[in-house]
C-alpha positions in Angstrom: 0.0 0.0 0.0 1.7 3.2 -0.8 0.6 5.7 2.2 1.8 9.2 2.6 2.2 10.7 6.5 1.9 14.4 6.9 3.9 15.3 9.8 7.1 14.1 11.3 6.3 14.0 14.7 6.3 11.5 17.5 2.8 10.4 16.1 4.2 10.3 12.0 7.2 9.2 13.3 6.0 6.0 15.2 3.6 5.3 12.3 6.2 5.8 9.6 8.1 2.9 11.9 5.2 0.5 12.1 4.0 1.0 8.6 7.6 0.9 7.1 8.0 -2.9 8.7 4.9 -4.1 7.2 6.4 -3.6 3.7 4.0 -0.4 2.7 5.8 2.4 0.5 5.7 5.5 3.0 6.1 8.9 1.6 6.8 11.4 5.1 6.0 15.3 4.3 7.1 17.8 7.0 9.0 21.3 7.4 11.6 20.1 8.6 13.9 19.1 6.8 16.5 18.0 9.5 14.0 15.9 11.5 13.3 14.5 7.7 17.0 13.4 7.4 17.1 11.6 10.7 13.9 9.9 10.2 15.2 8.8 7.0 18.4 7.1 8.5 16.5 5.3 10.8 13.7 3.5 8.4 13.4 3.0 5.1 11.1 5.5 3.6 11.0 8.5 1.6 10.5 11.8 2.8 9.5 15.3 1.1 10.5 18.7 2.7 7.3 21.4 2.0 4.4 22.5 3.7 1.9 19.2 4.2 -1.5 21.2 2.7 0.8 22.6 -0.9 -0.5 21.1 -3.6 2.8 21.2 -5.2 4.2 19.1 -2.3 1.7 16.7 -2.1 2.3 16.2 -6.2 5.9 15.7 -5.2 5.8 13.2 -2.5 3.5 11.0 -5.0 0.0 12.0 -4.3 -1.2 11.2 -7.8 -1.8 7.3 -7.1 -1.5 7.3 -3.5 -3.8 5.0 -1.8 -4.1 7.2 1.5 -3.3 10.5 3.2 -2.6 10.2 6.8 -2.3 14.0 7.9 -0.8 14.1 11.3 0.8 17.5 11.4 0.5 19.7 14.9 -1.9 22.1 13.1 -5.7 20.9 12.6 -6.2 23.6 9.8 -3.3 22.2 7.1 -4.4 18.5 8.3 -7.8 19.7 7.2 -6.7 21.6 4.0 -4.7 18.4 2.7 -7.2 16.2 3.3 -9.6 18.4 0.6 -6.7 19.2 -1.8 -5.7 14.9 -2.0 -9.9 14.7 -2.8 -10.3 17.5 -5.4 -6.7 17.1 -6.8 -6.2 13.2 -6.8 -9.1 11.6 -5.4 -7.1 9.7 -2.8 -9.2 6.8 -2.1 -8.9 7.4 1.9 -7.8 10.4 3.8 -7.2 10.3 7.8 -7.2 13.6 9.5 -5.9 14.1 12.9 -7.8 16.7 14.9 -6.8 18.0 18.5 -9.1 21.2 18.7 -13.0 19.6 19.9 -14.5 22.7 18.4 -14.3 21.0 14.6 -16.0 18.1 15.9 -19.3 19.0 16.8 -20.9 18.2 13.0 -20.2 15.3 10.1 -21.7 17.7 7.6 -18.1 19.8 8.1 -16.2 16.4 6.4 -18.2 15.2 3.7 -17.2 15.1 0.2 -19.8 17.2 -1.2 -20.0 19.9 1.2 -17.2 20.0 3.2 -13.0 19.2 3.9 -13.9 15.5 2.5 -12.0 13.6 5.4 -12.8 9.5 5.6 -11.6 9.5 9.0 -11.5 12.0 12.2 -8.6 10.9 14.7 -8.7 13.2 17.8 -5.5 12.0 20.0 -6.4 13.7 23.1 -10.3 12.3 23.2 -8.5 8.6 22.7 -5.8 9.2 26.0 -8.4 11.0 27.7 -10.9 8.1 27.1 -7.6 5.3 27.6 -6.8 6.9 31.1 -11.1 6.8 32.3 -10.2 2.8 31.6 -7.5 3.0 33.9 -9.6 4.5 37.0 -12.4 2.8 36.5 -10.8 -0.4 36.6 -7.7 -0.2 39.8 -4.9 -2.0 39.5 -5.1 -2.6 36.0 -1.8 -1.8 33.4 -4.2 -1.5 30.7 -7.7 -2.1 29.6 -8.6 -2.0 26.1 -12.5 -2.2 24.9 -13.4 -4.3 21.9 -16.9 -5.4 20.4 -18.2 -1.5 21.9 -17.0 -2.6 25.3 -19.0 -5.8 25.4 -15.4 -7.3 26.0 -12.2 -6.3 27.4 -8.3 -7.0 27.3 -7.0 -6.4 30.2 -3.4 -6.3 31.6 -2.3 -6.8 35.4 0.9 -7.4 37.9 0.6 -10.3 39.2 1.2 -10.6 42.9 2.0 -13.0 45.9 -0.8 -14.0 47.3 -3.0 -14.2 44.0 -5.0 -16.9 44.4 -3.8 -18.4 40.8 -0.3 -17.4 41.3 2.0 -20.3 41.6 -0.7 -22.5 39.8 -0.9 -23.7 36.3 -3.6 -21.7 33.7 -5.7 -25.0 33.7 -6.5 -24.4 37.4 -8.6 -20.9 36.4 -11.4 -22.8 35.5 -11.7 -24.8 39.0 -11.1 -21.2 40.8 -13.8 -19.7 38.9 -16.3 -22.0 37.4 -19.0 -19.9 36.3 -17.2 -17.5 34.5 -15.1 -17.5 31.1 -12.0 -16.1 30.7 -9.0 -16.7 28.7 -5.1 -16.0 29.5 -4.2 -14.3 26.1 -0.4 -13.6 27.2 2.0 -13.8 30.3 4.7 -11.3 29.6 7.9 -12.6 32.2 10.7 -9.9 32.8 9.5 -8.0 29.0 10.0 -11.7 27.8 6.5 -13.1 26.3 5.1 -16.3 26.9 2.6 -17.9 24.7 0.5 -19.8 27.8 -0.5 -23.4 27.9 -2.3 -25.1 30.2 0.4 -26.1 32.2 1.9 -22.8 31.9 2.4 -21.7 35.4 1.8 -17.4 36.9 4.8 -16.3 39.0 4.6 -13.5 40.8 5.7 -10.0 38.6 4.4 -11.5 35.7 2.0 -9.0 33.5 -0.6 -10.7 32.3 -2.9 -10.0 29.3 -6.3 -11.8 29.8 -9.6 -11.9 27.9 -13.3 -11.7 29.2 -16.7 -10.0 28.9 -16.2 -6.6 30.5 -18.6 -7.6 33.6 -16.6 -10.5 34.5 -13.2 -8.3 34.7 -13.0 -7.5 37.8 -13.5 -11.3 39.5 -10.7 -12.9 36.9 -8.3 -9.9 38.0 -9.1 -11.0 41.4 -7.2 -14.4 40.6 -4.0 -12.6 40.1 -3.4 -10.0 42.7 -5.6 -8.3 45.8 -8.4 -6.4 44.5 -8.2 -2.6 44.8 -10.6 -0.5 46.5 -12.4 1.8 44.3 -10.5 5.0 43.9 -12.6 8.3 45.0 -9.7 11.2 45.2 -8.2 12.6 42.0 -5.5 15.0 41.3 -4.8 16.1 37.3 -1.5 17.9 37.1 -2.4 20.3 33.7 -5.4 21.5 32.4 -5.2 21.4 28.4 -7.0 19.4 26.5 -6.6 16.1 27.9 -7.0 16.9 31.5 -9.9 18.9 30.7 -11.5 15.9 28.7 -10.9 13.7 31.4 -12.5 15.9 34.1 -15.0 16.8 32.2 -16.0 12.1 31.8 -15.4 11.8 35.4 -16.5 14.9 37.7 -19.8 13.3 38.6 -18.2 9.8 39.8 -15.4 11.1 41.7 -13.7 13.8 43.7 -11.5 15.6 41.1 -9.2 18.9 41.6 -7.2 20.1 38.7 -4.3 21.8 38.9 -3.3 24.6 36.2 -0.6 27.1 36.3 -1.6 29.7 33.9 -4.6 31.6 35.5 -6.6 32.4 32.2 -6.8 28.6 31.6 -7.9 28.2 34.6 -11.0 30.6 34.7 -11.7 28.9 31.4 -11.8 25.5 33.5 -13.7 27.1 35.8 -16.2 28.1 33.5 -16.5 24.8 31.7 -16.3 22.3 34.3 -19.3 21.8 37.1 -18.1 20.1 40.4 -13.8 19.9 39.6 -12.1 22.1 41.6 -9.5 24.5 39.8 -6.3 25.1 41.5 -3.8 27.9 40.4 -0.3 26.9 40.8 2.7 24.3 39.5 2.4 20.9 40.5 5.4 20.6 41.5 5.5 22.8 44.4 5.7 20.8 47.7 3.5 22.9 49.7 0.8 23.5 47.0 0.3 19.2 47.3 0.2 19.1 50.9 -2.3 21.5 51.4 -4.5 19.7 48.4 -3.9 16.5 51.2 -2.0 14.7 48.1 -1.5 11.8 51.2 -5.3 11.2 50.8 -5.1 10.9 46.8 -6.1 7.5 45.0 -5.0 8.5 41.8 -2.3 11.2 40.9 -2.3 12.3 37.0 0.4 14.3 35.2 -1.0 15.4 32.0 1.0 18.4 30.7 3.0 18.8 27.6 6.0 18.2 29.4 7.4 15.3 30.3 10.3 16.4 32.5 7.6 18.4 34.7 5.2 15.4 34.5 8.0 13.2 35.3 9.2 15.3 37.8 5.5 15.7 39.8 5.0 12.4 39.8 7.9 11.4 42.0 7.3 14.2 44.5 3.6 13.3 44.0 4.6 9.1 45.6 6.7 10.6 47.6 4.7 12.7 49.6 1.9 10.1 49.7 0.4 9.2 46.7 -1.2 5.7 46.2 -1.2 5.7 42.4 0.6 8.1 40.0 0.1 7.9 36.4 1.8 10.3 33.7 2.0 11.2 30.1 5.1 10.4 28.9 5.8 11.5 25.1 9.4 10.7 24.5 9.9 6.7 24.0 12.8 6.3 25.6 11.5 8.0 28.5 8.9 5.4 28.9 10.5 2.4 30.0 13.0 4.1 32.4 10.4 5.6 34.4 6.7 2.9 34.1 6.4 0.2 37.1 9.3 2.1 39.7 7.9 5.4 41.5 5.3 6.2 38.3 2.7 3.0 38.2 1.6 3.9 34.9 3.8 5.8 32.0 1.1 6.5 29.1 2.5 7.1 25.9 0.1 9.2 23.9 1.4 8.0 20.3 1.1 4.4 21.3 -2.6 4.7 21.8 -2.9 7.1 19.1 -0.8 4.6 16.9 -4.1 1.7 17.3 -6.9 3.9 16.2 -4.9 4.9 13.3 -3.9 1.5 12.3 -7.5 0.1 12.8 -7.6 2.5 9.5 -4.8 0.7 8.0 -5.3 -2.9 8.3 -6.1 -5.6 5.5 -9.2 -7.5 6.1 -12.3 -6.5 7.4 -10.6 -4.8 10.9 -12.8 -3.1 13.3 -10.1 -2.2 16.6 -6.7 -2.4 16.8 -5.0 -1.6 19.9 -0.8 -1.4 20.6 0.7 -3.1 22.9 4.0 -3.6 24.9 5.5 -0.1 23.9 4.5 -1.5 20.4 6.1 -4.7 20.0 2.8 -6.6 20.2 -0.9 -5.8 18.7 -4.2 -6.9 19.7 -6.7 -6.7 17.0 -10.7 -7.0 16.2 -11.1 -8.7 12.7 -14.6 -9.8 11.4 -14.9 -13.1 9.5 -16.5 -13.2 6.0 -17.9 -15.9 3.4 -17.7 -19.6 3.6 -15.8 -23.1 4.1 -14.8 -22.7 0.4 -14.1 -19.1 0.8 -12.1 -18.4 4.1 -9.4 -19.5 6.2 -11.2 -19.1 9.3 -15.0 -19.7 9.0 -16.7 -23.2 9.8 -13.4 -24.6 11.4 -12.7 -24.9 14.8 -9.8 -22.9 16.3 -7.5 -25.5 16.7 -7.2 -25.9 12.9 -7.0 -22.3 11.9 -3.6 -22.3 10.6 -2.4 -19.1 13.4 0.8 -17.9 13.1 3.4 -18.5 15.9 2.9 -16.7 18.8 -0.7 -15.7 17.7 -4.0 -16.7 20.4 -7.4 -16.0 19.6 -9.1 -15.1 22.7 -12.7 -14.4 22.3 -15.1 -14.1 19.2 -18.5 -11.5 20.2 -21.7 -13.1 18.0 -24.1 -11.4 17.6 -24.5 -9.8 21.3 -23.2 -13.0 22.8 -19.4 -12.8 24.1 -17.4 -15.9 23.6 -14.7 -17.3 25.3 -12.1 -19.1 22.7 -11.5 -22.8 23.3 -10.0 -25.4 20.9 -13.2 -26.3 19.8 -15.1 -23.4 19.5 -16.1 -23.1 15.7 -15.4 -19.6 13.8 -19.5 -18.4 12.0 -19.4 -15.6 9.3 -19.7 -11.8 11.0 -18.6 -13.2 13.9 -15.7 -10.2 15.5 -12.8 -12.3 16.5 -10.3 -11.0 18.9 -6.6 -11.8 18.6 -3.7 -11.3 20.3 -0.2 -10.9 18.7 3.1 -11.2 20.6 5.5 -10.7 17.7 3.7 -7.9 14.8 5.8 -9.3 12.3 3.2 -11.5 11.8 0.4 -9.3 11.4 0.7 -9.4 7.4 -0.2 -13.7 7.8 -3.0 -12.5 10.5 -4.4 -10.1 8.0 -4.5 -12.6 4.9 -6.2 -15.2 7.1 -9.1 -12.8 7.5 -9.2 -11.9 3.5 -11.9 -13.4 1.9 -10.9 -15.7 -1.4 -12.5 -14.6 -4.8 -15.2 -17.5 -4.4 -17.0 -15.3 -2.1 -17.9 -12.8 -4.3 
């Protein structure tokens, strides 16, 4: 698929990365032509220096035959403008626009062909970390809990710890624990070494594992692997742009939230716009300005800004002085895994999550969800099966003899409104969403051919 990115940020960046490996000719457009030059060292794409929205630019970087327009620039307005300039001047069959202002997304008349800035797909980065973090309260002690189906199931990651009540015990025990309930063990991930689990695969303590269930039985199989967390009620936000805002804004009316803002017109905005947060004046990382907000009492402490040396920073002070949970955005990579699982619980990478709803986009085969994993190196995905026996790879055989690539588990298949739990025997129907999980994504390609349906079908 030849795919050209607009914008060499983290977000273009990672994407150029992930695209790059699955053999697809990327084309990167951005200002800078320095940041192009590095980019190009590192992967194997090609890259155009020139404004993103120029139609000159676009010509250049190979817009005529194209088969999609990812813009991804910092500016909504040339992501907008290149998105209608691919349509009028080359009719690029899909165009993805990223948006981080909420203001343009009030309407679908404003992206339609006829009409409007004819954009196939709206991507708003800080409504999917806003929405990724809500998962992460409402759900303690979870890593990472990602919806699929429209939530009737999750994939959820957890620690687990001594004392667990499957800890020490093999995965075929989870049944005799819990007998009334399905779940599924997708992946054990053992010192950032993955484990494909068998039944006689055995949970040590420290191990993060990824398991698979319908979202009301969540909380009981993540009682299996470590002490159930109380509920939390006390929130801190460190920032209030347009992620901290979005999140106060989902979650004021089920918990206690205060956020705190250092630039005072912001905050009378927050004031304004919010109903029962409170809106607190000052830097986060000011000592006395957390004792006197009782940061001791606080379930949940969230740095949020757009910088991650001061969200880094807050965070430590914030455990320090009391804390129970600390979670912060984290936007350089290599920042990431220095700082998640010590003194920050949870290091959220905004282009890893942004990375899945783009890729959902992206896919071969009829792919509904994709959602990155592991800093990226694995993939979970939603795939719907289509045709027949003499048509697919997947439909009318049991799971067992679906020809999976290696370190590839299918979890759970959603029919209809009925969520099932994968087992050897359970038989793949037509439409049925089938969720998989992927250790290695160099096997996505096979993944995606399996769920192509063969000329017979049509």
């Amino acid at each position: 698929m030849k795919i050209i990115i607009l914008g060499a940020n983290q977000v273009g960046s990672t994407l150029a990365e992930t695209l790059a490996n699955e053999a697809n000719d990327i084309t990167v457009v951005d200002n800078d032509s320095e940041r192009l030059r590095e980019l190009k060292d590192q992967i194997d794409i090609g890259t155009m220096p020139g404004q993103a929205c120029h139609p000159d630019v676009l010509t250049r970087a190979g817009g005529e035959d194209a088969d999609m327009i990812i813009a991804v620039t910092e500016s909504d307005e040339i992501n907008m403008v290149a998105c209608r300039v691919a349509y009028s001047l080359f009719q690029t069959p899909k165009k993805i626009c990223r948006l981080r202002s909420s203001a343009y997304l009030v309407s679908d008349k404003l992206f339609s062909k006829k009409h409007g800035i004819a954009v196939d797909v709206t991507i708003s980065p800080e409504l999917i970390v806003s929405e990724y973090i809500e998962r992460l309260i409402d759900l303690p002690g979870s890593l990472q809990v990602l919806d699929f189906a429209d939530g009737r199931v999750q994939l959820v990651a957890v620690k687990a710890f001594y004392g667990g009540p499957l800890v020490g015990q093999e995965i075929r025990l989870l049944r005799q624990h819990m007998p009334n309930i399905e779940t599924r063990v997708a992946a054990i991930f053992r010192k950032d070494r993955p484990i494909i689990p068998e039944g006689s695969t055995v949970i040590e303590a420290d191990d993060e594992v990824f398991f698979v269930a319908a979202q009301e039985n969540i909380r009981a199989c993540m009682g299996e692997l470590r002490r159930l967390d109380k509920p939390y009620k006390k929130i801190i936000i460190a920032g209030g742009g347009n992620i901290g805002m979005r999140l106060a804004e989902t979650i004021e009316e089920r918990y206690q939230v205060k956020i705190i803002e250092h630039n005072p017109q912001r905050c009378a905005f927050l004031s304004e716009h919010l109903n029962k947060a409170i809106v607190l004046n000052g830097e986060a990382s000011h000592q006395e300005l957390l004792l006197d907000e009782n940061i001791e009492d606080t379930d949940v402490f969230l740095a949020l800004t757009n910088d991650d040396e001061a969200n880094i920073m807050s965070s430590l002070l914030a455990k320090r002085l009391g804390a129970k949970k600390v979670m912060a955005i984290i936007n350089n990579p290599a920042y990431v895994d220095l700082v998640q699982g010590g003194e920050i619980d949870i290091a959220i990478s905004p282009q890893q999550a942004t990375i899945g709803s783009l890729l959902t986009h992206v896919r071969r085969g009829d792919v509904v969800n994709v959602h990155s994993l592991r800093r990226g190196a694995a993939e979970a995905l939603e795939a719907i099966a289509h045709g027949d026996q003499s048509s697919s790879k997947v439909v009318g055989k049991a799971i067992e003899d679906i020809d999976l690539p290696e370190g590839t588990t299918i979890g759970a298949i959603v029919r209809n409104d009925e969520v099932l739990i994968a087992h050897d025997d359970t038989v793949v129907e037509s439409d049925d969403h089938v969720i998989l999980f992927l250790v290695d994504r160099k096997t996505i390609p096979e993944v995606e051919r399996l769920f192509q349906v063969g000329l017979s079908f049509f």
